[in-house]
ZAFIVO-634834 format. One record per residue (C-alpha): x, z, y; residue number from 0; chain; residue in one letter. Coordinates in pm, whole numbers, plus 50000, padded with zeros to 5 digits. Example, Ala and Ser with C-alpha at 12.3 -4.5 7.8 and 13.67 -1.06 7.14 Angstrom:
REM residues 2
R    px    pz    py vogu zake torba
R 51230 50780 49550    0    A     A
R 51367 50714 49894    1    A     S
This chain:
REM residues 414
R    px    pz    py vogu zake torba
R 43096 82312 42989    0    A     X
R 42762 82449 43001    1    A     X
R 42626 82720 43322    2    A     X
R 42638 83009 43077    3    A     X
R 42957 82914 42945    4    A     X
R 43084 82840 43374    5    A     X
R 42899 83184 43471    6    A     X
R 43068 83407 43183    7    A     X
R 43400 83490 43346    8    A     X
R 43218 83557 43709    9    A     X
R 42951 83749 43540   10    A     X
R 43276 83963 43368   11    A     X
R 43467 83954 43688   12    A     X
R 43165 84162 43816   13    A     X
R 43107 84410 43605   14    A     X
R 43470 84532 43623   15    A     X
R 43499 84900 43747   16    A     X
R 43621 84885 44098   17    A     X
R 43986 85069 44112   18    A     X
R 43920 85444 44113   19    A     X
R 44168 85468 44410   20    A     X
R 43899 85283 44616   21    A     X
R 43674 85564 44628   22    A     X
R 43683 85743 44958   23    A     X
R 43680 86080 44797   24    A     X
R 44027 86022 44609   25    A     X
R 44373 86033 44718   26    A     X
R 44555 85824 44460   27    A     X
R 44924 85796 44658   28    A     X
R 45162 85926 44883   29    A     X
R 44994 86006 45224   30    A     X
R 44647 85873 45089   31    A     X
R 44527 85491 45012   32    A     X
R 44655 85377 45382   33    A     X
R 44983 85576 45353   34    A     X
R 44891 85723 45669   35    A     X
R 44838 86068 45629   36    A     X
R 44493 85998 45748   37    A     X
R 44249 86205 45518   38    A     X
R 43832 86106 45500   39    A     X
R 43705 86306 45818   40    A     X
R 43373 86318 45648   41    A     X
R 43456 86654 45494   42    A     X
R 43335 87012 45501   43    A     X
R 43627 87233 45424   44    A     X
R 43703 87608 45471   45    A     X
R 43864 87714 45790   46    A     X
R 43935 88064 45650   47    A     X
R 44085 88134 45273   48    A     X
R 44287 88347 45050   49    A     X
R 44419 88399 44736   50    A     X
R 44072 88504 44642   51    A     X
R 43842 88315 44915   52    A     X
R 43716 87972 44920   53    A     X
R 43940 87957 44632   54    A     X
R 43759 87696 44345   55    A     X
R 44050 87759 44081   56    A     X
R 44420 87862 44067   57    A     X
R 44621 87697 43772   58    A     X
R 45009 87750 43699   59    A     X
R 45235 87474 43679   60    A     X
R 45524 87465 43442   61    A     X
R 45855 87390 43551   62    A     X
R 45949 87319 43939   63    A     X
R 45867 87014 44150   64    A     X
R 45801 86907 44547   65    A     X
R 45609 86653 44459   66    A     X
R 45219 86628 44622   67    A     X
R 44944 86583 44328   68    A     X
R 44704 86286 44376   69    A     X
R 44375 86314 44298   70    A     X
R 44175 85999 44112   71    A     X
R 43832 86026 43940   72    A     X
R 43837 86327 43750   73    A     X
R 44198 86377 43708   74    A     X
R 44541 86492 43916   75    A     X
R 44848 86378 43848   76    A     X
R 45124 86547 43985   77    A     X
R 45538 86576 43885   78    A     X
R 45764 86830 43747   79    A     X
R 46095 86897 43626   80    A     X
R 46189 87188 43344   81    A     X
R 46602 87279 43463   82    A     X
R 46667 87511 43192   83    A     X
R 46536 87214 42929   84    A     X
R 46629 86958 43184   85    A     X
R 46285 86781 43097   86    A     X
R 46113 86561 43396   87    A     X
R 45703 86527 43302   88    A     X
R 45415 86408 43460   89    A     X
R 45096 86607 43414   90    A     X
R 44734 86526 43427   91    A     X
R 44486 86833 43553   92    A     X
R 44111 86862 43526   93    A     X
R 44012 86807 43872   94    A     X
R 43677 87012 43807   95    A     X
R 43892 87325 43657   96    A     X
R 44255 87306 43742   97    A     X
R 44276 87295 43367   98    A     X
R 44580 87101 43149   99    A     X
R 44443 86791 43014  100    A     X
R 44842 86669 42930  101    A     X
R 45148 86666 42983  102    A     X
R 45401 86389 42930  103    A     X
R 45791 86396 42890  104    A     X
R 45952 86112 43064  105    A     X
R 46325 86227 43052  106    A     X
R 46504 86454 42867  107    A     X
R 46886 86550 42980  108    A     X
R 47135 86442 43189  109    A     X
R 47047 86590 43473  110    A     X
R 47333 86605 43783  111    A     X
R 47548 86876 43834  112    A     X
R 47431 86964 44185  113    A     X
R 47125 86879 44427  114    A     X
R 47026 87004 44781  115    A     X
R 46873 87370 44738  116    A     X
R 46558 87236 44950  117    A     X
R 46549 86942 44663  118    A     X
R 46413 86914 44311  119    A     X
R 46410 86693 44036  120    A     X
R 46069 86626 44041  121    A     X
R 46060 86549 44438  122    A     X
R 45839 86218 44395  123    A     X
R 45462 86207 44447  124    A     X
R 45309 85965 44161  125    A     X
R 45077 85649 44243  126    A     X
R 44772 85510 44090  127    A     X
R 44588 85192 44051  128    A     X
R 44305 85349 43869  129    A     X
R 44435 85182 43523  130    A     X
R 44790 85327 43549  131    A     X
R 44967 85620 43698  132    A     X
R 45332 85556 43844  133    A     X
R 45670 85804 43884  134    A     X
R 46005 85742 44021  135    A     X
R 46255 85997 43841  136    A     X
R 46615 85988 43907  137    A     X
R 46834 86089 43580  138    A     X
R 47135 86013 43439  139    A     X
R 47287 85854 43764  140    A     X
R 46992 85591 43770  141    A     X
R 46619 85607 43916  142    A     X
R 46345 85479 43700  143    A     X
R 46028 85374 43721  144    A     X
R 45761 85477 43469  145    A     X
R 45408 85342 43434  146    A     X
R 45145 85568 43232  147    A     X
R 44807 85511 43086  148    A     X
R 44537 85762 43224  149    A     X
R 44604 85900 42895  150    A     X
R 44947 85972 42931  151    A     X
R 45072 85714 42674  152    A     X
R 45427 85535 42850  153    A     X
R 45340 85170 42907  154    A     X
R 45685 85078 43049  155    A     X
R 45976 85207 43216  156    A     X
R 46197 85034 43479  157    A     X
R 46594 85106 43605  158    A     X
R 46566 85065 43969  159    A     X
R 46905 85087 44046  160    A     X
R 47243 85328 43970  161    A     X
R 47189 85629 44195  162    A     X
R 47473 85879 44335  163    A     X
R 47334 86198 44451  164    A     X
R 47404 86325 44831  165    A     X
R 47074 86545 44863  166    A     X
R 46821 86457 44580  167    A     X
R 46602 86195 44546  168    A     X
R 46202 86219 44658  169    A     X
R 46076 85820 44737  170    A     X
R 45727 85777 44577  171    A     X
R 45620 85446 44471  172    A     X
R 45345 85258 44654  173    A     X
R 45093 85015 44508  174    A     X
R 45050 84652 44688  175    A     X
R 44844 84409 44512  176    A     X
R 44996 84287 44160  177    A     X
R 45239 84540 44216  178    A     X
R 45389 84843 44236  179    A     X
R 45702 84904 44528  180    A     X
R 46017 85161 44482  181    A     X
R 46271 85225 44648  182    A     X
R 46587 85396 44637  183    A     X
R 46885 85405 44895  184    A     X
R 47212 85596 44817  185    A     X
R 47582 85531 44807  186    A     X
R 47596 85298 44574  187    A     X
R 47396 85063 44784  188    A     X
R 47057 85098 44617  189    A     X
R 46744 84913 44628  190    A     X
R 46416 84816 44689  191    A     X
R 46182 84656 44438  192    A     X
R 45841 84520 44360  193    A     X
R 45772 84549 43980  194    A     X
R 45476 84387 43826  195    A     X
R 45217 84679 43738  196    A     X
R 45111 84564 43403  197    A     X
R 45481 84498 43241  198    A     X
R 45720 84664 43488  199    A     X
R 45950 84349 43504  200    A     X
R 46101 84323 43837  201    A     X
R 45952 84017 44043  202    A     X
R 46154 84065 44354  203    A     X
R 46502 84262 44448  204    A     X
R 46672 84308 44729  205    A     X
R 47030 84514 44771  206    A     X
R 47034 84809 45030  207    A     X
R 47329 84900 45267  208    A     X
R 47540 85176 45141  209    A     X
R 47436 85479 45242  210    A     X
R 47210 85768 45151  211    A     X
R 46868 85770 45310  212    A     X
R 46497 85967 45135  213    A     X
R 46221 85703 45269  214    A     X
R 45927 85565 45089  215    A     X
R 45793 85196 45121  216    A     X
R 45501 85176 45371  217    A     X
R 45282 84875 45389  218    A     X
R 45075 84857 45670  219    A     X
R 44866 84528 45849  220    A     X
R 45038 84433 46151  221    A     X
R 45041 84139 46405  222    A     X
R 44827 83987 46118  223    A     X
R 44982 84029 45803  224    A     X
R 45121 84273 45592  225    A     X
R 45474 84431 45617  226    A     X
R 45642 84642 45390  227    A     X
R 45814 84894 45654  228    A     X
R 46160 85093 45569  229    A     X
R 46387 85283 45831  230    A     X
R 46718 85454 45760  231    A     X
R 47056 85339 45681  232    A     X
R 47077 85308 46075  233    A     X
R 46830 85037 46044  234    A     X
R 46456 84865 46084  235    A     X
R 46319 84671 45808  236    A     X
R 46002 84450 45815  237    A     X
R 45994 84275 45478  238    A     X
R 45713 84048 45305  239    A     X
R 45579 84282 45022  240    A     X
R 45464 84000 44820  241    A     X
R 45833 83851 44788  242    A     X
R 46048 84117 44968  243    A     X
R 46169 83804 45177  244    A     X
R 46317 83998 45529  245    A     X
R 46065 83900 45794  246    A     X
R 46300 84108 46066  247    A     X
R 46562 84397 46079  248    A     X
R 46796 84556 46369  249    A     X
R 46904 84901 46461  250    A     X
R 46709 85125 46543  251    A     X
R 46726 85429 46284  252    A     X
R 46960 85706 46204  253    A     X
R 47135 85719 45912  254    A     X
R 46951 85956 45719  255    A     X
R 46554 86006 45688  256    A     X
R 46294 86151 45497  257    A     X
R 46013 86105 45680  258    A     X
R 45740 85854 45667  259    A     X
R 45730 85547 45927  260    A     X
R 45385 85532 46140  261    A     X
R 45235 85301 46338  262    A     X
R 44943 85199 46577  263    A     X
R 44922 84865 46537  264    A     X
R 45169 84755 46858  265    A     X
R 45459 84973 46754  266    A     X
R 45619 85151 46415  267    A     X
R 45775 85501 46516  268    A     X
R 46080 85615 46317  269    A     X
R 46253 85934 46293  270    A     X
R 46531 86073 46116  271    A     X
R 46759 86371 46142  272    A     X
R 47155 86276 46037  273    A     X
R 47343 86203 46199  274    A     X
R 47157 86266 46507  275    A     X
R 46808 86343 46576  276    A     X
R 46568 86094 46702  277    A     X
R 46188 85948 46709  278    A     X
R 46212 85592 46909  279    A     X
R 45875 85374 46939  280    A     X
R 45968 84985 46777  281    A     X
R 45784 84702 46919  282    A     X
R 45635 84568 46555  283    A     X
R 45709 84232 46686  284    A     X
R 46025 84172 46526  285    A     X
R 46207 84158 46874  286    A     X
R 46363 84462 46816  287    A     X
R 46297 84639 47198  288    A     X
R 46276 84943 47192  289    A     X
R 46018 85085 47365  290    A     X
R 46096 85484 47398  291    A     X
R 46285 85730 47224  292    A     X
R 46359 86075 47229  293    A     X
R 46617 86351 47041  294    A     X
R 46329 86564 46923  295    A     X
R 46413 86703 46540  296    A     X
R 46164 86562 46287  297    A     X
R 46329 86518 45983  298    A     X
R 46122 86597 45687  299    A     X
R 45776 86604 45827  300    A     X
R 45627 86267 45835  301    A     X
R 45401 86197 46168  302    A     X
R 45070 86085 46238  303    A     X
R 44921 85862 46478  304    A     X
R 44517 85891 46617  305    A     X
R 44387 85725 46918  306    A     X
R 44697 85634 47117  307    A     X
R 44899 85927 47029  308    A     X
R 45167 86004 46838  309    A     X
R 45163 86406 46669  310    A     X
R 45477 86558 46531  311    A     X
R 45507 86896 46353  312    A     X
R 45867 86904 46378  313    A     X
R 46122 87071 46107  314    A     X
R 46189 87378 46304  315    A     X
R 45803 87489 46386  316    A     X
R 45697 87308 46699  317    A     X
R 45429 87092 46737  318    A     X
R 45430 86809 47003  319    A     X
R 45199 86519 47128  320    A     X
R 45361 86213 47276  321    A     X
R 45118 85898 47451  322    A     X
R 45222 85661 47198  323    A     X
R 45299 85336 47398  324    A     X
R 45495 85511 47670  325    A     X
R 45623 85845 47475  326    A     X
R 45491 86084 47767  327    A     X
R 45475 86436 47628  328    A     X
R 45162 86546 47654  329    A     X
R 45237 86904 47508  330    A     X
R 45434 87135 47332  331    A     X
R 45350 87417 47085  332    A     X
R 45467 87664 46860  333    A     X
R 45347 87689 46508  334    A     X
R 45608 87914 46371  335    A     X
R 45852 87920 46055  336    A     X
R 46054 87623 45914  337    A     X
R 45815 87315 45798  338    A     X
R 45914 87061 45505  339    A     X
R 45538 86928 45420  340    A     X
R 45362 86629 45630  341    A     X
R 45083 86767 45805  342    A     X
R 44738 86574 45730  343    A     X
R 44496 86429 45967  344    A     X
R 44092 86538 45885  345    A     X
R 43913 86394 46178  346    A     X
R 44029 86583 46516  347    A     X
R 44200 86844 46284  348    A     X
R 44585 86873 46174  349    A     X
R 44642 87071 45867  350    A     X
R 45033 87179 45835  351    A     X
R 45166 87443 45608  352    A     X
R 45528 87582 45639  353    A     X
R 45786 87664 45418  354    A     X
R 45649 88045 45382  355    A     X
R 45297 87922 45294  356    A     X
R 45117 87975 45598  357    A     X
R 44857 87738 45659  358    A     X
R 44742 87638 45989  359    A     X
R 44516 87393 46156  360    A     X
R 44530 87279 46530  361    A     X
R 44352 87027 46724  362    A     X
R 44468 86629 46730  363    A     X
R 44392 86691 47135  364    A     X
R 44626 86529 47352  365    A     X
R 44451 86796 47641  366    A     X
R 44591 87084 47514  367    A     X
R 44741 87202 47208  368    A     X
R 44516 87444 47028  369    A     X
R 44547 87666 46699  370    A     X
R 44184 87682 46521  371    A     X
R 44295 87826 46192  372    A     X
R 44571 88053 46043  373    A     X
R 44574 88120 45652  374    A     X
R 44864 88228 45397  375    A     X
R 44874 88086 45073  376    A     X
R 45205 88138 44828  377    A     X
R 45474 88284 44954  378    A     X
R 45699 87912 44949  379    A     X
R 45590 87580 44990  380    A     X
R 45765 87294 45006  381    A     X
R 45463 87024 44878  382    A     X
R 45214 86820 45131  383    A     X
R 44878 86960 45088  384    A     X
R 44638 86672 44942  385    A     X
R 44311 86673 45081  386    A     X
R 44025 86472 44955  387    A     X
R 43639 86534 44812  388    A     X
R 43575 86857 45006  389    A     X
R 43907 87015 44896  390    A     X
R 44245 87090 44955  391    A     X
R 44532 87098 44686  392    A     X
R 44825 87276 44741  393    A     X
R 45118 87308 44563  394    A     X
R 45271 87655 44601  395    A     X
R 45489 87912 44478  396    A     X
R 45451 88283 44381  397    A     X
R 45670 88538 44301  398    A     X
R 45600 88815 44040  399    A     X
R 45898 89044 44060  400    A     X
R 46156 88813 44078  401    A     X
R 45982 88555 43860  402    A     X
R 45930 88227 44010  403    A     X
R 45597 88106 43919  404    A     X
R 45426 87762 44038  405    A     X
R 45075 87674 44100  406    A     X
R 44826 87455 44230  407    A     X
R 44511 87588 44437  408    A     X
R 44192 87394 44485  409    A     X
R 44018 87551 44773  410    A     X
R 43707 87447 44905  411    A     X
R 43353 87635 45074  412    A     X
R 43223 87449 44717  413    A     X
């Protein structure tokens, strides 16, 4: 073998793109590239808008959907579901203008007879590898996974598992290496996956309890390697993404939650809202102590963790601050109305919206608790903001007489 023949593949290897969901100024999953909620605090962003300030462009969005958009080069991706068709579709925006670049059908029919009024069918927030774009849908009594080109051609589609309906379905996938994680718990027992990204064949399954339960797959680093993290079911799960292999599990959830798990490194915090209420700090040790807990409601809203403290914007309108290692409240707030969307971290700011679209933004300050910004946009919202490149998507709806009518803002000073 000769050294030009040797250096070929290297030299190939090299001049690869890098992913487009390594770029700092994307946000190509659900909760951003770290699944932390933790947005680039390197960012200039309006403090003050309207429907007609700091407003970069408005577009409609057919259909209904809870789903956040992610944002990755030039494009957004975000779900939707048609329930007069009874279509489910992905759709790609111009990130520039707002405007349609496609739209793909991934199901057509069989939709079920009844889902939570807070739910939709189009409750999942897509994923990206910066080759393919990936949505969980659940439809006729199954959830699959679909894997699109950038194009919006269909690559593959997977069946996860049968799926009986309690509340809806929401879990987002999550991209790990060589692969792409999903997960769905229900009744029927469910399960959790990790499907090859190129073909969508399933390299590793493992069977869930019985019981209905709304959580994503988290990955984070911890004690040295990585650990795909999943509470619910009235349990803790640490498993090896690579293999799903169960690296440790006990008790320590509720039944039912929706929320995303968080950690700092030492400890994972879970909380859930059926059929109690609870947030309890988890040694990530696999020794299953637990470390504190408390009966505060925080459902829906995932949390976020910064500097040694743990911030909640909990379901009915509070906001709290707990020392993360010992769970001493620090403070207390009130934010006001009912909140459904994660709030997202931008450097020492929290940006929550509630269910009547008004936006606010308070200090990550364990001192005090302080309210720097108070904005209305839409009239419902039920859709985590995504926040990335020196703007702020938000998925919202407006009413025009009693026409429901969905869009998604860009806002930004530029």
């Amino acid at each position: 073998m000769t050294l030009r023949s040797r250096l070929l593949p290297l030299v190939a290897l090299l001049l690869l793109p890098a992913p487009l969901s390594a770029n700092p100024n994307d946000w190509p999953t659900w909760r951003g590239t770290d699944h932390t909620g933790h947005a680039n605090p390197d960012q200039d962003l309006p403090l003050k808008f309207s429907k007609s300030e700091n407003v970069r462009w408005v577009t409609a969005i057919p259909g209904k959907g809870h789903g956040s958009p992610i944002v990755v080069g030039e494009q957004i991706y975000l779900a939707t579901a048609d329930g007069k068709k009874q279509t489910q579709s992905l759709l790609c925006l111009d990130r520039k203008t707002g405007k349609q670049i496609w739209v793909r059908e991934i199901h057509k029919g069989n939709f079920p007879k009844k889902i939570n009024n807070k739910a939709t069918h189009a409750s999942s927030t897509p994923a990206c590898d910066g080759e393919r774009v990936f949505i969980n849908f659940m439809n006729d009594g199954a959830v699959h996974t679909t894997a699109l080109s950038l194009k919006g051609k269909i690559l593959w589609q997977t069946k996860i598992t049968k799926y009986v309906v309690h509340q809806g379905f929401g879990s987002s996938p999550a991209v790990y290496k060589n692969l792409v994680i999903v997960s769905a718990d229900n009744k029927t027992g469910g399960a959790i996956c990790g499907l090859d990204r190129k073909s969508g064949k399933v390299i590793w399954k493992i069977d869930r309890p019985r019981k209905p339960n709304y959580v994503s797959p988290i990955i984070f680093r911890i004690g040295g390697r990585d650990q795909l993290i999943l509470m619910g079911c009235d349990l803790v799960t640490s498993l090896d993404p690579n293999d799903g292999k169960k690296l440790w599990e006990f008790k320590g959830a509720t039944t039912e939650c929706v929320s995303s798990i968080v950690t700092d490194g030492k400890h994972v915090f879970t909380s859930g809202g059926y059929p109690k209420n609870h947030i309890a700090a988890v040694k990530a040790d696999g020794s299953g102590e637990v470390v504190w807990k408390n009966i505060s409601r925080v459902y829906v809203p995932s949390m976020l963790v910064k500097d040694g403290y743990l911030y909640a914007v909990m379901d009915g309108g509070a906001a709290m601050c707990w020392k993360s290692d010992t769970g001493e409240k620090m403070w207390k707030g009130n934010l006001g109305g009912t909140f459904t969307a994660s709030p997202v971290l931008v450097g020492d700011d929290i940006h929550a919206i509630n269910e009547n679209g008004e936006y606010l933004v308070f200090k990550a300050d364990p001192k005090e608790f302080k309210i720097i910004a108070r904005n209305q946009i839409g009239e419902k919202v039920f859709s985590t903001p995504t926040i990335c490149g020196g703007h702020i998507y938000s998925r919202v709806v407006e009413y025009d007489g009693d026409e429901r009518i969905e869009k998604l803002y860009c806002l930004g000073i530029k």
